[in-house]
N, C-alpha and C positions, 0 to 999 in steps of 0.2 A: 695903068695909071699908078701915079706913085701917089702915096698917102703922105702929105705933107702937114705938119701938124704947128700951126700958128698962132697959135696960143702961149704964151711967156712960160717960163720951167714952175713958178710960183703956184699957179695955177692948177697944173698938174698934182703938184704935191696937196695940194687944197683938197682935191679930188679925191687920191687917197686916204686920206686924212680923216674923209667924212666916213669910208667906207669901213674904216676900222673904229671908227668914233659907235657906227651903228653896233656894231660885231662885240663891242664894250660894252652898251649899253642893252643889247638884247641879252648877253651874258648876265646882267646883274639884275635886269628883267625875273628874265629865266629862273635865277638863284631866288629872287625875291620871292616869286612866284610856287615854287619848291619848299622854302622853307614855309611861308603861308602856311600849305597844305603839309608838311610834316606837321607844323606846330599842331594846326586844330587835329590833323589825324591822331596824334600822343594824346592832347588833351580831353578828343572823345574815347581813347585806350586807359587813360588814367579815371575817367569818368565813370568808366563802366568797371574796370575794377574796386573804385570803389563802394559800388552800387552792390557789386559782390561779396565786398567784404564786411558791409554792414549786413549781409543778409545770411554772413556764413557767422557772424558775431550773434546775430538775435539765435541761429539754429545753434550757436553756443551754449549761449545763457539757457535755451529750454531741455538742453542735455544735459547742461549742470542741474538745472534744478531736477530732472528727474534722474541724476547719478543722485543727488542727495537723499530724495524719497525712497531709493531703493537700499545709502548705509541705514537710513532712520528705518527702512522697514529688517533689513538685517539685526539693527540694534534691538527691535520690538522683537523679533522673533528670537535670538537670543534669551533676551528675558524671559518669554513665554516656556522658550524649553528650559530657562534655569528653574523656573515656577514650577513648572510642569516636573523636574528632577524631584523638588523639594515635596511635590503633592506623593507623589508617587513614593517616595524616602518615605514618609509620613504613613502612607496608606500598610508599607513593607512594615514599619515597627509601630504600626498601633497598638495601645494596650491593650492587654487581655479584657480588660470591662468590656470597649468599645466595639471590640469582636463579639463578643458575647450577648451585648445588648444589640449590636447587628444582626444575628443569629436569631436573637427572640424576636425581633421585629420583620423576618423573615419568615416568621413560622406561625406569628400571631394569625387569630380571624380577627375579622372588622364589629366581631358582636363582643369580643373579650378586650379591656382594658386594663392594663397591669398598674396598682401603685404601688408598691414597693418591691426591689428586691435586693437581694444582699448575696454577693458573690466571697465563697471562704478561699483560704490556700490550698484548698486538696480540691478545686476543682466543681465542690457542691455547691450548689444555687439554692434560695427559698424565695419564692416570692409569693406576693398577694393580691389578687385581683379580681374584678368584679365584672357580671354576664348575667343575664339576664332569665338562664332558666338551668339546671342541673345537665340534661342532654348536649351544650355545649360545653359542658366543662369535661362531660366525657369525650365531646370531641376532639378539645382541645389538647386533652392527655394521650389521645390515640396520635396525633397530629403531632406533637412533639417527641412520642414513642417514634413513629417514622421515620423522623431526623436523624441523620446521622449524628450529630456532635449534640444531641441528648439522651440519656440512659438514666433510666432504674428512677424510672416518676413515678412519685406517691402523691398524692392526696393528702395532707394536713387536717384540713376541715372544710365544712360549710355551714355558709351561716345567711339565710334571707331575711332580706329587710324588707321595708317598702318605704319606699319614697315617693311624697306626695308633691305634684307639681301642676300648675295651674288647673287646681280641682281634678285631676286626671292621677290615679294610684298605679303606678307602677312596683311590679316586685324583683328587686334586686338580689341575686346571689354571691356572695363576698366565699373566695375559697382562698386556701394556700397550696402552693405546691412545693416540692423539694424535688431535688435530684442530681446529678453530676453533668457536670458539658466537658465533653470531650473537644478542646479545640481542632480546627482541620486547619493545612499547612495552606497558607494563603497562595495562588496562583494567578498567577499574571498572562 
């Protein structure tokens, strides 16, 4: 059987017409449909980056601030050792007195308090001080005899008082001493 087709040519072309009209319109479907989904996929990629980059900014700012705390602690400790240079300077040339009254305050007991003394240029010392019974002042000559950086201790004098204090007499001994200090080379 022969396939005879009786339908006008118009018709035809109608037909295909529609079938590329679909093929057009699925196409820009399709496109539409693509670009939809790129757009929101970019905009949830842009989103999160920059979710990231406020969070890589805040871990910014708390590095900065603790790069600063550690120049400000560099700057402190600086200081500390230029202080610490200058104590030290200080402690290398201290005068001869302040070696000296180091020395006596190293050697003193707790029962002898010194008020005066007088340091010469060759080295000799005198001073005057008062204790409470004769037995420590000999101990305190033996006791500085010891010491290395004192030599050739005499005795001056003594002289007992008494000193009277809320009805209660106490007797004081007032002595002088002399003798030479040998300074020692300061060590660090």
């Amino acid at each position: 059987m022969a396939n005879i087709n009786l339908l006008p040519i118009e018709y035809k072309e109608k037909e295909k017409f529609r079938f590329s009209r679909f093929l057009i319109i699925l196409f820009f479907a399709l496109l539409l449909l693509g670009s939809t989904y790129l757009y929101y996929y970019l905009e949830f990629q842009i989103d999160t980056r920059e979710q990231q980059l406020n969070v890589m900014k805040t871990e910014l700012a708390a590095i900065e601030k603790i790069i600063q705390e550690v120049k400000d602690l560099e700057k402190d400790k600086k200081i500390i050792e230029e202080r610490i240079a200058v104590i030290q300077g200080l402690i290398d040339n201290q005068s001869r007195l302040s070696r000296i009254l180091g020395e006596f305050s190293a050697s003193i007991l707790d029962e002898v308090w010194i008020d005066n003394i007088t340091l010469s240029a060759n080295q000799t010392f005198i001073f005057t001080a008062n204790t409470y019974n004769n037995y420590l002042i000999a101990k305190y000559m033996v006791a500085l005899k010891n010491e290395p950086t004192f030599d050739n201790i005499e005795l001056a004098y003594v002289r007992k008082s008494t000193l009277r204090e809320r009805n209660v007499e106490s007797e004081i001994v007032n002595f002088k001493l002399s003798g030479i200090f040998i300074p020692q080379k300061v060590t660090h």
